[in-house]
The first five atom37 places (N, CA, C, CB, O) and aatype in JSON, in Angstrom:
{
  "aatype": [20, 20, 20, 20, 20, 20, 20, 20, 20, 20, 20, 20, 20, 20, 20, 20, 20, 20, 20, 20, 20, 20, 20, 20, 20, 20, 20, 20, 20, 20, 20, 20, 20, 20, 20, 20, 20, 20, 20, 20, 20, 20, 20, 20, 20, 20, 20, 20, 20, 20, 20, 20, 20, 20, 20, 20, 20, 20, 20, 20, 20, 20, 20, 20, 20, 20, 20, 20, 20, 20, 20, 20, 20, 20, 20, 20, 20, 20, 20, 20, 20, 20, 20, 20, 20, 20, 20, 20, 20, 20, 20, 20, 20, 20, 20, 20, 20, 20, 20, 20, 20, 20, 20, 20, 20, 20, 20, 20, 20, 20, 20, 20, 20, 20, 20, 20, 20, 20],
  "atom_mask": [
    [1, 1, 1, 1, 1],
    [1, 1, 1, 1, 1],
    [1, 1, 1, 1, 1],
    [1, 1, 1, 1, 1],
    [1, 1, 1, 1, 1],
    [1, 1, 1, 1, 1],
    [1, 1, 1, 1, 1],
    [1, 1, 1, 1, 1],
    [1, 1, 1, 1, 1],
    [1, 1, 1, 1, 1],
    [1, 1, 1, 1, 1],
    [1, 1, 1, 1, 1],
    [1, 1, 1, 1, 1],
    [1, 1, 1, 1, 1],
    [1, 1, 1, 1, 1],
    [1, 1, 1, 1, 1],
    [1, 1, 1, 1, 1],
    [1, 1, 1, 1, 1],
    [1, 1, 1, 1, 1],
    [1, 1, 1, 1, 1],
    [1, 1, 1, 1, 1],
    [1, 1, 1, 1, 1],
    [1, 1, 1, 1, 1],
    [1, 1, 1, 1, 1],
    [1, 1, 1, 1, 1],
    [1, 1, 1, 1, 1],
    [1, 1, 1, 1, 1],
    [1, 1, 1, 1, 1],
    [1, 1, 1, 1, 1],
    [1, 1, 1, 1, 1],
    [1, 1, 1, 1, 1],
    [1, 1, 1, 1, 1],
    [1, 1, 1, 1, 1],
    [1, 1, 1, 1, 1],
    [1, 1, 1, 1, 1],
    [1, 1, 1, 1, 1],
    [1, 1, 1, 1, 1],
    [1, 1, 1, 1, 1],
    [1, 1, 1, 1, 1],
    [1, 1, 1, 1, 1],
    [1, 1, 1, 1, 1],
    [1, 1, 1, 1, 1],
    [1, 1, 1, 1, 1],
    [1, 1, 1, 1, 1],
    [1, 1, 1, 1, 1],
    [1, 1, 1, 1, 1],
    [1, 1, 1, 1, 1],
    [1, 1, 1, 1, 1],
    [1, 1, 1, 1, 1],
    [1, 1, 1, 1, 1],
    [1, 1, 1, 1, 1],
    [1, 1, 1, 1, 1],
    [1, 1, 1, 1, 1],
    [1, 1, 1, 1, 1],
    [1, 1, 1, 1, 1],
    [1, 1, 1, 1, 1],
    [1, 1, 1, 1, 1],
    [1, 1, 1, 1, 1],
    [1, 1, 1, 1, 1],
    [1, 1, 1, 1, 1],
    [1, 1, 1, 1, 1],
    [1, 1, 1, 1, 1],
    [1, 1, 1, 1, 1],
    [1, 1, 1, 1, 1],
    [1, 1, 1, 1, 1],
    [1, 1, 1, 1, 1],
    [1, 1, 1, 1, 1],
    [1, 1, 1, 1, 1],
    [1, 1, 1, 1, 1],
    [1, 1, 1, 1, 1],
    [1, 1, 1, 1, 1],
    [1, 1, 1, 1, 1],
    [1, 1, 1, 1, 1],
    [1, 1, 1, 1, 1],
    [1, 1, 1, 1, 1],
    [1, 1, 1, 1, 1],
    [1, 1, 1, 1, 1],
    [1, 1, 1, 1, 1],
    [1, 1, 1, 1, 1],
    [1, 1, 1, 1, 1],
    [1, 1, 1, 1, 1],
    [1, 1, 1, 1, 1],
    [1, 1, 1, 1, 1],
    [1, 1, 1, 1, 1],
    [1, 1, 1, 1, 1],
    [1, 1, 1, 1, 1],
    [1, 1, 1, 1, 1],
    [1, 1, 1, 1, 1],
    [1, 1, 1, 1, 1],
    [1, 1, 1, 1, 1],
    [1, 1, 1, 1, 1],
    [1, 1, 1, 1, 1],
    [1, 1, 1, 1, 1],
    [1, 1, 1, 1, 1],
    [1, 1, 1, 1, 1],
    [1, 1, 1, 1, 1],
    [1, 1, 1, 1, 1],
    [1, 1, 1, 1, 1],
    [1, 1, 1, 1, 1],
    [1, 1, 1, 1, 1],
    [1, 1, 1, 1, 1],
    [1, 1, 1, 1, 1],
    [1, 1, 1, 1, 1],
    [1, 1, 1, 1, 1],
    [1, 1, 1, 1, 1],
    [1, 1, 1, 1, 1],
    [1, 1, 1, 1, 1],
    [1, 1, 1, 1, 1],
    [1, 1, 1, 1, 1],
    [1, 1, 1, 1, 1],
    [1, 1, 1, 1, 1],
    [1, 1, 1, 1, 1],
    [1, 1, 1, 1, 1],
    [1, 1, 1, 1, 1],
    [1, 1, 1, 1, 1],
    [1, 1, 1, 1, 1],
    [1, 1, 1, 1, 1],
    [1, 1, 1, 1, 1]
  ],
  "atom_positions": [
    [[92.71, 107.64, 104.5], [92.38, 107.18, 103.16], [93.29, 106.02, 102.78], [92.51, 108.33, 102.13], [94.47, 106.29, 103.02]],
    [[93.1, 104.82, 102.25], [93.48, 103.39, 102.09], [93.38, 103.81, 100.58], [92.45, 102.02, 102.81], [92.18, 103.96, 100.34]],
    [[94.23, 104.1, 99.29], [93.65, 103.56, 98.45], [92.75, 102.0, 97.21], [94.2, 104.07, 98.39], [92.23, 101.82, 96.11]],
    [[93.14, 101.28, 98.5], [92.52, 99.93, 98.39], [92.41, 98.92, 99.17], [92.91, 99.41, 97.62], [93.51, 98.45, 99.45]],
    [[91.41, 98.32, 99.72], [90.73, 97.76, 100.75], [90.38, 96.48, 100.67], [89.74, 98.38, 100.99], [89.53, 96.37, 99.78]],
    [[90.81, 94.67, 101.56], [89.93, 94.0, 101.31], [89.9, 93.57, 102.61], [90.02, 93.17, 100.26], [90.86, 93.47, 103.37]],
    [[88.24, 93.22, 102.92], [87.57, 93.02, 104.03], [87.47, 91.58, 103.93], [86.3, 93.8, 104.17], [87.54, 90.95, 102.87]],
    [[87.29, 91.04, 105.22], [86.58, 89.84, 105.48], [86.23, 89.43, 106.32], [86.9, 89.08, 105.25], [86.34, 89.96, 107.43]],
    [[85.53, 88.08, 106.05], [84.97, 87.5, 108.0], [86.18, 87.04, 108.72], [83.7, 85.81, 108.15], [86.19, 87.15, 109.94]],
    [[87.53, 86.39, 107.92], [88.36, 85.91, 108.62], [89.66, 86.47, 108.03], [88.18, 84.51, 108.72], [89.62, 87.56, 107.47]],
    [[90.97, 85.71, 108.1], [92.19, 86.04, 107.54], [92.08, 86.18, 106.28], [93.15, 85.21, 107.79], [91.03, 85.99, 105.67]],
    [[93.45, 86.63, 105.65], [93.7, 86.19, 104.05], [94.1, 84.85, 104.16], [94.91, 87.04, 103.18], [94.73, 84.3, 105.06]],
    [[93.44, 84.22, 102.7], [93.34, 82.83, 102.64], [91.85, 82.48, 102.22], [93.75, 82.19, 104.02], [91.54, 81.72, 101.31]],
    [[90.87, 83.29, 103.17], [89.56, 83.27, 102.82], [89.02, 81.86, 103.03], [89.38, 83.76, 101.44], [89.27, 81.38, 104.14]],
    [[88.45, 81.22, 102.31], [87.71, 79.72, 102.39], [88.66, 78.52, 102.81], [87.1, 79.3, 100.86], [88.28, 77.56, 103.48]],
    [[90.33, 78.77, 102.15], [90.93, 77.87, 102.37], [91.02, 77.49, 103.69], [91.86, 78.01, 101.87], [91.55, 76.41, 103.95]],
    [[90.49, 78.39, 104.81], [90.58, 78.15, 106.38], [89.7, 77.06, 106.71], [90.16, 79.44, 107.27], [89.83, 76.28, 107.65]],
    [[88.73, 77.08, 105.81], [87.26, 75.8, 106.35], [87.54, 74.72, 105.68], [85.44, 76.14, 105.89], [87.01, 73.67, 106.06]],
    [[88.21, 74.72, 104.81], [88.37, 73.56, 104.33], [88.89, 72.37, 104.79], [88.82, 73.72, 103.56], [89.8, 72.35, 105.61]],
    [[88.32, 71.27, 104.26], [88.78, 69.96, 105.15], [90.59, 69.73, 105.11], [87.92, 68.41, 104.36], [91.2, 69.73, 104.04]],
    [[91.27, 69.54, 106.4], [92.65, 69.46, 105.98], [92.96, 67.92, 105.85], [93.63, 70.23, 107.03], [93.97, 67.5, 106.41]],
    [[92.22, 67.12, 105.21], [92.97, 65.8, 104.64], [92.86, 65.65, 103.49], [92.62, 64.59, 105.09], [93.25, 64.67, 102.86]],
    [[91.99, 67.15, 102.82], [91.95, 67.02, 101.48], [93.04, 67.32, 100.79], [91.05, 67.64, 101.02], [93.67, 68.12, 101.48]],
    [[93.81, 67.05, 99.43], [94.39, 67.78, 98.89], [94.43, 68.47, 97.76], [94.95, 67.44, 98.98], [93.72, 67.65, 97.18]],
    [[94.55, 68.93, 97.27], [94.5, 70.16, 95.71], [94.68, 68.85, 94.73], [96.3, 71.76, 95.44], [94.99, 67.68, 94.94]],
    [[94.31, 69.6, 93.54], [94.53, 68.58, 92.62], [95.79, 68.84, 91.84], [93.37, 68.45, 91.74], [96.33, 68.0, 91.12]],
    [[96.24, 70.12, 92.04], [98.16, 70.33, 91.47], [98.23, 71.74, 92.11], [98.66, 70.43, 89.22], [97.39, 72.64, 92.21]],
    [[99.23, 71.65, 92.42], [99.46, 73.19, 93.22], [99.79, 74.42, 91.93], [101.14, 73.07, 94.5], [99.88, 75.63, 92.14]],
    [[99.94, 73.61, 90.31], [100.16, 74.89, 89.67], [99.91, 76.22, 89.65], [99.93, 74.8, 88.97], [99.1, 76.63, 90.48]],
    [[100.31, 76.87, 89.05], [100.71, 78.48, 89.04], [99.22, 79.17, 89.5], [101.3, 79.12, 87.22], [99.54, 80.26, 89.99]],
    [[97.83, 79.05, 89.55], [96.96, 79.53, 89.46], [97.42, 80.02, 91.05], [95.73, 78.76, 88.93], [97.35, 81.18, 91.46]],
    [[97.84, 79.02, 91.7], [97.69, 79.96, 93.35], [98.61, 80.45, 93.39], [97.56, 79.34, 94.82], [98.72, 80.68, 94.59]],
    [[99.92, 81.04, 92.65], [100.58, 81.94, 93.45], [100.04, 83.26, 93.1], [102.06, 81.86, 93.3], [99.05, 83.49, 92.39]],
    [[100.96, 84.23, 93.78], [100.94, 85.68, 93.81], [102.34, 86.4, 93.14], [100.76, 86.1, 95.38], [103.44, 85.88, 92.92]],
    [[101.83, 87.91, 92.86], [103.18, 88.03, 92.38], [104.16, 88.64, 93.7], [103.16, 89.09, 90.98], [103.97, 89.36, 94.68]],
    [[105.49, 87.78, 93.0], [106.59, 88.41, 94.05], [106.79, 87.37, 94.95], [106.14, 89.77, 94.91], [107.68, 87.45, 95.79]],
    [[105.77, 86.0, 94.83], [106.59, 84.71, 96.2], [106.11, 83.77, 95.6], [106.12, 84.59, 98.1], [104.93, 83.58, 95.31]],
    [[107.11, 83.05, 95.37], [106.71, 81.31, 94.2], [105.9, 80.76, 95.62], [108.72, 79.73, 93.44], [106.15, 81.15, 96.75]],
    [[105.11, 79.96, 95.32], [104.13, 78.98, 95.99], [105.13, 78.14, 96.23], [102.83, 78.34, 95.18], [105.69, 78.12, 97.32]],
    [[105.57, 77.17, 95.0], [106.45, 76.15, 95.32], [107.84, 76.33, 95.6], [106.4, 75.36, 94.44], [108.39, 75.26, 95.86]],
    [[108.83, 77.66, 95.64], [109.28, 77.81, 96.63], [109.0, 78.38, 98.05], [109.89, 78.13, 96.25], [109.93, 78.49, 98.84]],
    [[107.63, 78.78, 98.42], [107.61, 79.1, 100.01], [107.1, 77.62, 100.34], [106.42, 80.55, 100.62], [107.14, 77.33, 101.54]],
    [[106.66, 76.68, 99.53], [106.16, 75.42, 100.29], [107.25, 74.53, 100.41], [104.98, 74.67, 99.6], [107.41, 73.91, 101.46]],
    [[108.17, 74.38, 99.25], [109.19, 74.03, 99.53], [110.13, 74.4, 101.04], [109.64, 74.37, 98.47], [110.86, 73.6, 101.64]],
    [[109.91, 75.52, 101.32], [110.49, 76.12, 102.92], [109.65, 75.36, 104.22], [110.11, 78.08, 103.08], [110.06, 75.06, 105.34]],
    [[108.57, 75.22, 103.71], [107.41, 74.78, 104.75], [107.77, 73.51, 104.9], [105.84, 74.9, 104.3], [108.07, 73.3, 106.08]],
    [[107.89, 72.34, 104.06], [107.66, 71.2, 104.62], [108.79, 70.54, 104.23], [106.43, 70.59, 104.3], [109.61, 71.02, 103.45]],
    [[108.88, 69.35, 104.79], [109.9, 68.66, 104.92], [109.94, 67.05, 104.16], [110.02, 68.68, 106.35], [110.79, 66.16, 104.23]],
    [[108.86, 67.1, 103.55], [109.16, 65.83, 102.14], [108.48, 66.33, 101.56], [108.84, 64.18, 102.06], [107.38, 66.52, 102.06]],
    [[108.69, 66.75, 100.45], [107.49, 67.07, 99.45], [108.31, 66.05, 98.41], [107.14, 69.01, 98.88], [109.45, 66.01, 97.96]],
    [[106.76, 65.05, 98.27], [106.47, 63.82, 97.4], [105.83, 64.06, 96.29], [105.73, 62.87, 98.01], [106.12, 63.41, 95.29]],
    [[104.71, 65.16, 96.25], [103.65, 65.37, 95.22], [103.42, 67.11, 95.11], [102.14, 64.49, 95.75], [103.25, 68.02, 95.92]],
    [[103.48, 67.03, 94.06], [102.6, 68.66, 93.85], [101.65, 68.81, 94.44], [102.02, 69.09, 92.59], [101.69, 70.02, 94.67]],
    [[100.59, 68.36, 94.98], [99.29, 68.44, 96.02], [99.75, 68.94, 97.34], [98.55, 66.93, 96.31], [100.82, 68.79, 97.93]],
    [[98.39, 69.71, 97.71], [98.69, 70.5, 98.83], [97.82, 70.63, 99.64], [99.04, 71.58, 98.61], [96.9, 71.15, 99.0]],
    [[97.38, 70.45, 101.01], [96.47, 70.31, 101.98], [95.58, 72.14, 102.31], [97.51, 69.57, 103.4], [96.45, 72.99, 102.44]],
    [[94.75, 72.48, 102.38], [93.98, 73.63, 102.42], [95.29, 74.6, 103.11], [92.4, 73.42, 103.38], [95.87, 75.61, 102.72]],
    [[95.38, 73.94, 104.0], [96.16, 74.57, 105.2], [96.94, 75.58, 104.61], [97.09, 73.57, 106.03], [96.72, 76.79, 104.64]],
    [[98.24, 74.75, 103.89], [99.02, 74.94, 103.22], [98.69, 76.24, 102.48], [99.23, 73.88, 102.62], [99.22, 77.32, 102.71]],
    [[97.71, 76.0, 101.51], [97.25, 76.77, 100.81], [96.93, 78.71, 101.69], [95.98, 75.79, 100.31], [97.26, 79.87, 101.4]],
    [[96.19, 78.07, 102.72], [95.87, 79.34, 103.79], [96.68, 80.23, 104.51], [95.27, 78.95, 104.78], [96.59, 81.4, 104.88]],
    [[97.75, 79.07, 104.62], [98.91, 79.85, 105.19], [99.84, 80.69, 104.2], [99.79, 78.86, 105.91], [100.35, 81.72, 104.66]],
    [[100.12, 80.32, 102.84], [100.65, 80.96, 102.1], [99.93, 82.42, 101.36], [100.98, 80.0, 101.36], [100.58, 83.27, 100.74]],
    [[98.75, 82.44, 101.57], [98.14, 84.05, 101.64], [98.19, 84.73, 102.41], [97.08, 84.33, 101.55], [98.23, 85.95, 102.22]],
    [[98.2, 83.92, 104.04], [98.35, 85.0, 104.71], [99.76, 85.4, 104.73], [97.81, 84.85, 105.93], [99.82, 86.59, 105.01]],
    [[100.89, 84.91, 104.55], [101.94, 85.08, 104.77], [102.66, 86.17, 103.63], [102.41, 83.8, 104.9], [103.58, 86.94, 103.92]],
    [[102.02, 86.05, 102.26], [102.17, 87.08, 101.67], [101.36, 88.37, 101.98], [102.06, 86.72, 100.56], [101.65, 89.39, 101.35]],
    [[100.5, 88.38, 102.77], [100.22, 89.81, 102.77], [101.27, 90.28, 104.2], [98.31, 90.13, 102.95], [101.52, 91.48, 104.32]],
    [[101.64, 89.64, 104.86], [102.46, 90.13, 105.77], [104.26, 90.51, 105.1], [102.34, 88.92, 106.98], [104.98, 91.43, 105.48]],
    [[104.58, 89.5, 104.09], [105.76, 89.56, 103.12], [105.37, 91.15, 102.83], [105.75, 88.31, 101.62], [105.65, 92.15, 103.5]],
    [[104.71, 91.02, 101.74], [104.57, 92.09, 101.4], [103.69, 93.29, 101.99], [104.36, 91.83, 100.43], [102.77, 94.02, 101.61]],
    [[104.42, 93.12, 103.02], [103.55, 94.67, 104.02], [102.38, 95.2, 103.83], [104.18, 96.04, 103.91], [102.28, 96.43, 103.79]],
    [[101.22, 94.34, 103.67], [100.13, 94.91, 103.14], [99.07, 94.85, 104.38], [99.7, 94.15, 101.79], [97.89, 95.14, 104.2]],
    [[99.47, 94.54, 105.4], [98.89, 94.29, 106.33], [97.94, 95.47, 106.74], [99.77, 93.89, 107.19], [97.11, 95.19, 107.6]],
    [[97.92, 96.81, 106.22], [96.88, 97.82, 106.3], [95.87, 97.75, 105.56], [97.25, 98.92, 106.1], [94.73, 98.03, 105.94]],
    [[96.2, 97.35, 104.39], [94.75, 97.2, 103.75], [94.16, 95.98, 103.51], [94.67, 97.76, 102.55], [93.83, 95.61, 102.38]],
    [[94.0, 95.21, 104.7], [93.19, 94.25, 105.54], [92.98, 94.73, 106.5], [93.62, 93.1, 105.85], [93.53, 95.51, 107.28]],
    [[91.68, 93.98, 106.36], [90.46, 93.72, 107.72], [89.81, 92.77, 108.02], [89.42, 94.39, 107.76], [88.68, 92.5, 107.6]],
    [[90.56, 92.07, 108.93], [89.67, 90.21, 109.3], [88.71, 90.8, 110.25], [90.85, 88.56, 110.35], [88.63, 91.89, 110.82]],
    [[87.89, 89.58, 110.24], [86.26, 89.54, 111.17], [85.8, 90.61, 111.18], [86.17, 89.18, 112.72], [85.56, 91.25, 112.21]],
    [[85.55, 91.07, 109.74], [84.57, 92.44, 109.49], [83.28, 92.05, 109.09], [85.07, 93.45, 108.3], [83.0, 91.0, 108.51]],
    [[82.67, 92.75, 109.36], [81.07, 92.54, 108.8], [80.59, 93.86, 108.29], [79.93, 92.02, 110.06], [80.66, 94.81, 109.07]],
    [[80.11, 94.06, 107.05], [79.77, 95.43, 106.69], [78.28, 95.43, 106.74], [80.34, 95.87, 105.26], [77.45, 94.57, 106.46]],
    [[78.18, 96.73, 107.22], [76.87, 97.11, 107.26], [76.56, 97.84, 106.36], [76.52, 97.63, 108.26], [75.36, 98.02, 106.55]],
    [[76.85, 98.39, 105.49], [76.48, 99.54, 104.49], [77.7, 100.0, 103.94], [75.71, 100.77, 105.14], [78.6, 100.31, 104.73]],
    [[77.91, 100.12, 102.62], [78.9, 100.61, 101.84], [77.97, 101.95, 100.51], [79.75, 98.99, 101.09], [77.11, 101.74, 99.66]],
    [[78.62, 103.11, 100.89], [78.38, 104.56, 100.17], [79.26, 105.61, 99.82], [77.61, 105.23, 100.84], [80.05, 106.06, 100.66]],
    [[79.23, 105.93, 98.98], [80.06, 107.01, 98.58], [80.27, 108.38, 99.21], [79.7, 107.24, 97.47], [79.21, 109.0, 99.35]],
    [[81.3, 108.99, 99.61], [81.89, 109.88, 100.5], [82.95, 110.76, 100.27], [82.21, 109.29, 101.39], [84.1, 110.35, 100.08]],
    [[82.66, 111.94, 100.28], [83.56, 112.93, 100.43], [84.63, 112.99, 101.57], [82.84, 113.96, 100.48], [84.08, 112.54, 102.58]],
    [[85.63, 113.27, 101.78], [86.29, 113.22, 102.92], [87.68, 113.42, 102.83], [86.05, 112.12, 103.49], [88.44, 112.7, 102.18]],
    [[88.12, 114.79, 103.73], [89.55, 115.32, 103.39], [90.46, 114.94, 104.43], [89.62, 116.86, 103.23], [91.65, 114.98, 104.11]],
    [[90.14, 114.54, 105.74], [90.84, 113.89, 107.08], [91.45, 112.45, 106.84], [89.71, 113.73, 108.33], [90.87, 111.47, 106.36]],
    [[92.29, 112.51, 107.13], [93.45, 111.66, 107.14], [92.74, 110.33, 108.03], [94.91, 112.5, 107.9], [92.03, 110.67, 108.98]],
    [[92.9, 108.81, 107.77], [91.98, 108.12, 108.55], [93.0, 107.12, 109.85], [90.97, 107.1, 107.34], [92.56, 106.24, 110.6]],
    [[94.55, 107.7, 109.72], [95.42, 107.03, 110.46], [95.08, 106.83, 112.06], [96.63, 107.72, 110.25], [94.59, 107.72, 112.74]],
    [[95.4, 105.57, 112.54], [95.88, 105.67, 114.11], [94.41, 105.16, 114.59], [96.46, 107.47, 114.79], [94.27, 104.53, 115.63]],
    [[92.98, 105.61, 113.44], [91.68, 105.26, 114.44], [91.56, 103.59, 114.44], [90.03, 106.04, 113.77], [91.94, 102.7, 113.68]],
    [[90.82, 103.65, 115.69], [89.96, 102.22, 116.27], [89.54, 101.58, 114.69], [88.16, 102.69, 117.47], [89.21, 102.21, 113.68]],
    [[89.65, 100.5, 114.85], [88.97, 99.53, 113.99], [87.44, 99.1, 114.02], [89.64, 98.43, 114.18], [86.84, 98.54, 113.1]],
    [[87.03, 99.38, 114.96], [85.32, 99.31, 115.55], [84.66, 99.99, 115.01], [84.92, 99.67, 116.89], [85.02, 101.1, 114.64]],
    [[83.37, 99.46, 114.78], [82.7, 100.29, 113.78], [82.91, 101.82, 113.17], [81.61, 100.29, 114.23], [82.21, 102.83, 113.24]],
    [[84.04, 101.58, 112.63], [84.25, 102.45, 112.06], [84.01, 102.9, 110.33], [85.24, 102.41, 112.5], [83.76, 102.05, 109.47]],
    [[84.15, 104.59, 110.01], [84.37, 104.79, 108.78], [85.65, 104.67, 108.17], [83.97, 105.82, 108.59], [86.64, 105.24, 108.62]],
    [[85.69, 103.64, 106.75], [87.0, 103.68, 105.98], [86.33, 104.15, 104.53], [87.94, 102.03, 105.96], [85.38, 103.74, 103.86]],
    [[87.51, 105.43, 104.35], [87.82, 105.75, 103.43], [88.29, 105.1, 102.32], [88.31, 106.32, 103.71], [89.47, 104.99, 102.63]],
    [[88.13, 104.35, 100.76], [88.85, 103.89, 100.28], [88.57, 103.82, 98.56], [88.97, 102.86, 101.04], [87.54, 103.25, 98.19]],
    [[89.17, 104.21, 97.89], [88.85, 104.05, 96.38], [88.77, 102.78, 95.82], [89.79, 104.69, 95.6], [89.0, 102.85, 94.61]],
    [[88.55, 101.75, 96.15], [88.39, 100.41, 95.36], [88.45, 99.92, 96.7], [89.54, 99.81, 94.1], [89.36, 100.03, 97.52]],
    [[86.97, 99.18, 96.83], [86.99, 97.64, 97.88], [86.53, 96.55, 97.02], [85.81, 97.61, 99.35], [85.8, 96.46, 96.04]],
    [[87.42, 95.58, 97.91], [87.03, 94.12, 97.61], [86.66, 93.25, 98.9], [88.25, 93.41, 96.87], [87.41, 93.03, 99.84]],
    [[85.37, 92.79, 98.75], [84.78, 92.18, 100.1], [85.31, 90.53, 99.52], [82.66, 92.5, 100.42], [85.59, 90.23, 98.36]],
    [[85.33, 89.68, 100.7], [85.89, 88.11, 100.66], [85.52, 87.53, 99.81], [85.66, 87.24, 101.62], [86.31, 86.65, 99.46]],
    [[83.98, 87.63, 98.86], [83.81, 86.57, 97.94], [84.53, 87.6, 96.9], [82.13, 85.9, 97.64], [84.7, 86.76, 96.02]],
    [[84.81, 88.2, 96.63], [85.3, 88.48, 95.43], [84.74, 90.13, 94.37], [84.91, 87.05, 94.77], [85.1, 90.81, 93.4]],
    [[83.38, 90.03, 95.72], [82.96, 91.21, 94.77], [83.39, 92.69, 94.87], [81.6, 91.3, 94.82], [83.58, 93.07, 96.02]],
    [[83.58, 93.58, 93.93], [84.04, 94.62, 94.0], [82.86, 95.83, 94.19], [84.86, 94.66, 92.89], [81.65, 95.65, 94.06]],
    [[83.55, 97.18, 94.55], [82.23, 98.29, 94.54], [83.31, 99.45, 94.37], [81.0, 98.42, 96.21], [82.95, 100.62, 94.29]]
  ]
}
């Protein structure tokens, strides 16, 4: 049992992975961080002139995934998932240690990659 779950086709970061990398943001303000790791101090760590508040996708992609690994959340992710059916379930067994392959997850709140909840 996970009490909270987010799936996707790829890493955390989500879209910022496809995005063109010569583009840049239009201000890196507060909307992209998370709580618990300043944006503009982990980017500040990352690069080595920072000229402008703007920030290349990349940038952006790498700093989600890196907080879910910061903050040990690395269980309740799942890259290159594809769901086939999501239903409600009883279930008293513990879901540790199993295969990731089509498998059943247990979980009280999911969030799939675009955003939607069930």
């Amino acid at each position: 049992y996970i009490p909270h779950i987010v799936l996707g086709k790829g890493p955390p970061g989500g879209a910022w992975h496809s995005m063109e990398g010569s583009m840049l943001t239009i201000s890196f303000g507060d909307w992209m961080e998370l709580p618990g790791l300043s944006f503009k101090e982990w980017a500040a760590s990352k690069r080595r002139n920072i000229k402008s508040d703007r920030v290349m996708p990349e940038e952006i992609a790498c700093y989600y995934k890196h907080y879910v690994k910061v903050m040990g959340l690395q269980k309740n992710f799942r890259d290159n998932v594809y769901i086939t059916s999501v239903s409600r379930l009883y279930r008293e067994k513990d879901d540790e240690g199993r295969s990731h392959q089509n498998e059943d997850i247990s979980t009280q709140h999911l969030e799939i990659e675009d955003g939607q909840k069930s």
